[in-house]
N, C-alpha and C positions, 0 to 999 in steps of 0.2 A: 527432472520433471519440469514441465511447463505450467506456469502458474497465467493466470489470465487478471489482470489489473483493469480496475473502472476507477475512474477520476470523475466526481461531483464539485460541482458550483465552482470558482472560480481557478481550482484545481485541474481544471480542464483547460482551461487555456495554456499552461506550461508545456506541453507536449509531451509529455512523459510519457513512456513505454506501454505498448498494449500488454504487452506480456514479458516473462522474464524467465530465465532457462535457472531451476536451483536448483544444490542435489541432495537427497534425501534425508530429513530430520531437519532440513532449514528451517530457522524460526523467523516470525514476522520481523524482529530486528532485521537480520540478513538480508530478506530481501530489500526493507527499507535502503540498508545499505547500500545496496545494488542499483535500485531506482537513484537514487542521490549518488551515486558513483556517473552514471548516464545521462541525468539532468538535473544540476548541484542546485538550480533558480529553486526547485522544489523541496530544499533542504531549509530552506526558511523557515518552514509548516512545520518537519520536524516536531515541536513540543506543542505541537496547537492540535494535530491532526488525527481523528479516529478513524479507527482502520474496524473493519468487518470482514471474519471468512464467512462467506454465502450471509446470511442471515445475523448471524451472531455478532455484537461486539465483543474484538478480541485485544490481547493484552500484547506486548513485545515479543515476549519469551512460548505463544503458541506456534506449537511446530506445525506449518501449513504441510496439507497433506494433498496428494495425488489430487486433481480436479477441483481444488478451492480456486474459487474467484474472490479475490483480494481487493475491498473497496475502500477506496483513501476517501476522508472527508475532511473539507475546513469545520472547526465548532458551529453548532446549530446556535443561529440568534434570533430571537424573536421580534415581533414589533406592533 
């Protein structure tokens, strides 16, 4: 399945993958993996970084399903 990846705030400058090919029951770890296997500069964020399918924040271990868009974020800072 083809997952669709969006990169916010400074996450977007890395270049990282618009999409990514997984197969079925992958979990957001995995494709993590996969994006950091393609563009390792983005593997820094790693423990900093929230991920969203569509709306929701999600955990490592949810299984991305057919048609989620998978949104990476650096931590929200105020000011």
């Amino acid at each position: 399945m083809l997952i669709q990846i969006q990169y916010f705030s400074q996450l977007r400058d890395f270049g990282g993958p618009e999409s990514v090919e997984l197969a079925e029951g992958a979990t957001v770890e995995i494709l993590l993996r996969k994006i950091f296997e393609l563009r390792p500069s983005l593997a820094t964020w790693r423990k900093h970084l929230l991920v969203a399918a569509g709306t929701e924040w999600v955990q490592p271990h949810y299984v991305v399903k057919p048609g989620d868009v998978i949104s990476l974020m650096p931590p929200v800072q105020g000011g």
